[in-house]
C-alpha positions in Angstrom: 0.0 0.0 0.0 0.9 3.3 -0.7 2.5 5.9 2.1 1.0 9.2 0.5 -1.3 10.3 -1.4 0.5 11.9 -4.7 -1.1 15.0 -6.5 -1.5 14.2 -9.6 -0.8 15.6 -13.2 0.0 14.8 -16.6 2.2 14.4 -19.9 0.8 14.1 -23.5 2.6 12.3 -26.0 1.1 12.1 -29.4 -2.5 12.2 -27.8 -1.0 9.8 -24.8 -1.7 11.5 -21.3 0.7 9.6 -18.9 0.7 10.3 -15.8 3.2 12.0 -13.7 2.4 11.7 -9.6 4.3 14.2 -7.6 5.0 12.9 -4.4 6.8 15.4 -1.6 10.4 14.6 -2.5 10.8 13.1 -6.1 8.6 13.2 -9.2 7.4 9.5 -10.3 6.2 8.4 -14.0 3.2 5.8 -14.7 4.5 3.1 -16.6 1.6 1.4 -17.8 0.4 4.5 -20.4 4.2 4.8 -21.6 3.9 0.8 -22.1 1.3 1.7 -24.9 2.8 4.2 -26.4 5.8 1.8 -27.0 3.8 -0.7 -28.0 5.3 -3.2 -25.2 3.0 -5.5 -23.2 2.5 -3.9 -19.3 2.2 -7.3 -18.0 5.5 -7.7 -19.3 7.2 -4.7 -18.2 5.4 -4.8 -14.5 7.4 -8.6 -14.3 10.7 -7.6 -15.8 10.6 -4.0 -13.5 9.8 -5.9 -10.0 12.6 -8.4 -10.9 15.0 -5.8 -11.8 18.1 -5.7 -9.0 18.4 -2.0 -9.4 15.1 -0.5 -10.9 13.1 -3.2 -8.8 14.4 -1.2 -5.8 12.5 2.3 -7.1 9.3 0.2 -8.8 6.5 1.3 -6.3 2.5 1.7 -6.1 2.0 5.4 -5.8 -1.5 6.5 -4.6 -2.8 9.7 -6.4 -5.7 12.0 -5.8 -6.8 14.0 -9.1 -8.2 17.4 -9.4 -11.7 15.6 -9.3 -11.0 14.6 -5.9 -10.8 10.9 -7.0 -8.1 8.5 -6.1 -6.1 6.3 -8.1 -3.5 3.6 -7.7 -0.6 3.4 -10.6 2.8 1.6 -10.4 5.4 4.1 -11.0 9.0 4.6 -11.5 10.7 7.8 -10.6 11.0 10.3 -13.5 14.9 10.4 -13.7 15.1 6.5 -14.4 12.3 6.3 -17.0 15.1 6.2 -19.7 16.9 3.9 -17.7 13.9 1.6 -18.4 12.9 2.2 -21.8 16.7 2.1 -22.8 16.7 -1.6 -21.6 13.4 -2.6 -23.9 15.4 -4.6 -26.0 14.7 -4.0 -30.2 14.9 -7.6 -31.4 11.7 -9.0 -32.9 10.5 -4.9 -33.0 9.5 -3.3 -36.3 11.4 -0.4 -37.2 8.5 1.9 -36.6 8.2 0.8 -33.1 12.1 1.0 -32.7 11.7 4.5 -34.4 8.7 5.5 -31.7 10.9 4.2 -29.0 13.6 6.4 -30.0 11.4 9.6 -30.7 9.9 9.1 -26.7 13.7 9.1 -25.4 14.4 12.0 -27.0 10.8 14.0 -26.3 11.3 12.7 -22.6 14.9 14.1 -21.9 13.0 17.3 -23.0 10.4 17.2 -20.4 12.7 15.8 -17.4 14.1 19.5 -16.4 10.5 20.9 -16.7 9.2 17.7 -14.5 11.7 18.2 -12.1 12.1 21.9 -11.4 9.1 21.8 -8.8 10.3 18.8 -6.9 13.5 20.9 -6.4 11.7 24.2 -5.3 9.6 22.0 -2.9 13.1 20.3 -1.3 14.4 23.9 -1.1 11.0 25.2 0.6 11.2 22.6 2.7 14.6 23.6 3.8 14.0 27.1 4.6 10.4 25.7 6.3 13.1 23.5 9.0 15.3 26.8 9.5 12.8 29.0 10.2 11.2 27.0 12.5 14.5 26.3 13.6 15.1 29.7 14.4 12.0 30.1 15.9 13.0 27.4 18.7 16.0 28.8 19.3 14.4 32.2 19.7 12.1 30.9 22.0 15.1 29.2 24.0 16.5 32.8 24.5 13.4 34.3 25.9 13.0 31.2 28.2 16.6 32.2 29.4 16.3 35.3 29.3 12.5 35.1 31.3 14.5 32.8 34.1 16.9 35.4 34.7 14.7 38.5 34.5 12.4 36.3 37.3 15.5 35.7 39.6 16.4 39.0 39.7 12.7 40.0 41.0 12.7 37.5 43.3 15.8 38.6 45.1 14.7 42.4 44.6 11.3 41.0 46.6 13.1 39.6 48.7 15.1 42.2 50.0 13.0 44.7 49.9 10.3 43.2 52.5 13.7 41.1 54.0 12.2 37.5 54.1 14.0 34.8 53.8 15.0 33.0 50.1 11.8 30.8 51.1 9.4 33.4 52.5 9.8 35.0 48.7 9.2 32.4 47.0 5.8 31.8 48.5 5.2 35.6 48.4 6.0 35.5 44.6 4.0 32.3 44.0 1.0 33.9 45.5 1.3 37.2 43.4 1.4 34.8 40.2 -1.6 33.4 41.6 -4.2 36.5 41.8 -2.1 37.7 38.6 -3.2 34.8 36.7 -6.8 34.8 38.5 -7.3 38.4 37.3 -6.1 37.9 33.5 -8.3 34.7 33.1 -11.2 36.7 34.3 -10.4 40.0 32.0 -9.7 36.4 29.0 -13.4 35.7 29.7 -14.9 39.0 30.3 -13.4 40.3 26.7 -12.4 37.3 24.5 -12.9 39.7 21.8 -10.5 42.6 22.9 -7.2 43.4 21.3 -5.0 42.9 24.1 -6.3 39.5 24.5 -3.2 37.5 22.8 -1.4 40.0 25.2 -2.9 38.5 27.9 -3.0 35.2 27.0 0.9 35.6 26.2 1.3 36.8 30.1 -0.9 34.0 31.2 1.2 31.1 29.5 4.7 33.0 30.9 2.9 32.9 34.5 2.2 29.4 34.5 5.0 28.3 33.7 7.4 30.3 36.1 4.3 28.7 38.5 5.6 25.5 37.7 8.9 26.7 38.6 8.1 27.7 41.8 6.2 25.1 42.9 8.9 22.7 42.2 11.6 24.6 44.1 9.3 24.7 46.9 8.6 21.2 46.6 12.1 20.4 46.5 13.0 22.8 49.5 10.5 21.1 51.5 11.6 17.3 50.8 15.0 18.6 52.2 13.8 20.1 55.3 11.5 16.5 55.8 15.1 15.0 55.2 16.9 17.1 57.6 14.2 16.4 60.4 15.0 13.1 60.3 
């Protein structure tokens, strides 16, 4: 069975639509429609082609959906060993039209391989850019995340010094703050889902939780200690 569904679109060659499946990384060929321009028996070709030790290796059911929204199953080679194939249909027993209509298809085909594959390159290199922007979106996001655990140490200490509690005392003092902060915002979030400051909100909200999460932890972890230390 197929992995992915193929978009699908089409050659003509002398009234001959083949089809020509494009799949997210390489552009395949039918066979079967190429097998009647030639002249050649697709029964014949579909045996030779799964036998093949090289071209047996690429031979593979590609699943298409068509403009019409219908979908179709076609065995397909990719389109840069098409040649590879026809070039090994021997010429014994052939007539010399059919030799000559072999011939002509090579040379029409070579034509069409740069146009058939110029998409399938500017979807690799789409994809490319696609991974490093997101790429630099992670790391952009790992810089805030630093940059947010630094900016929330140094208010910590400033609370704490200013009121003079202990490393401890702040933390609760800050966890509770967070607390009606993010109590207050969810309540202005369902008041005014509509307003424009709402992804502002929702932005603060999301930051808040998560140096909640923080918090909690530490004082999690502060009071396992002290449990150990009393023991």
């Amino acid at each position: 069975m197929p992995h992915q569904l193929a978009r699908l679109e089409y050659l003509e060659y002398s009234g001959q639509l083949i089809e020509t499946p494009v799949l997210s990384t390489q552009r395949m060929v039918s066979i079967k429609p190429i097998c009647e321009v030639l002249d050649v028996r697709y029964k014949r070709q579909d045996e030779r082609l799964r036998k093949h030790p090289i071209l047996g290796q690429l031979y593979q059911l590609t699943g298409t959906v068509g403009a019409d929204g219908r979908r179709r199953k076609m065995m397909c080679l990719p389109a840069r060993h098409i040649s590879n194939w026809v070039y090994s249909i021997g010429d014994q027993n052939r007539s010399e039209r059919q030799i000559e209509i072999k011939y002509s298809f090579l040379l029409w085909f070579e034509q069409q391989l740069d146009q058939l594959l110029i998409p399938i390159e500017m979807l690799q290199t789409q994809e490319q850019e696609a991974r490093l922007q997101l790429l630099e979106v992670k790391e952009e996001r790992l810089k805030r995340k630093r940059e947010g655990a630094w900016q929330r140490a140094r208010l910590l200490e400033s609370l704490r010094l200013k009121k003079g509690l202990t490393p401890e005392a702040a933390l609760v003092e800050r966890r509770n703050n967070i607390r009606s902060a993010i109590s207050y915002t969810h309540g202005r979030m369902n008041a005014f889902p509509g307003h424009e400051l709402y992804d502002r909100w929702e932005a603060k909200l999301n930051r808040w939780q998560e140096e909640l999460r923080e918090i909690e932890i530490k004082l999690s972890q502060q009071y396992t200690e002290y449990l150990e230390a009393q023991s």
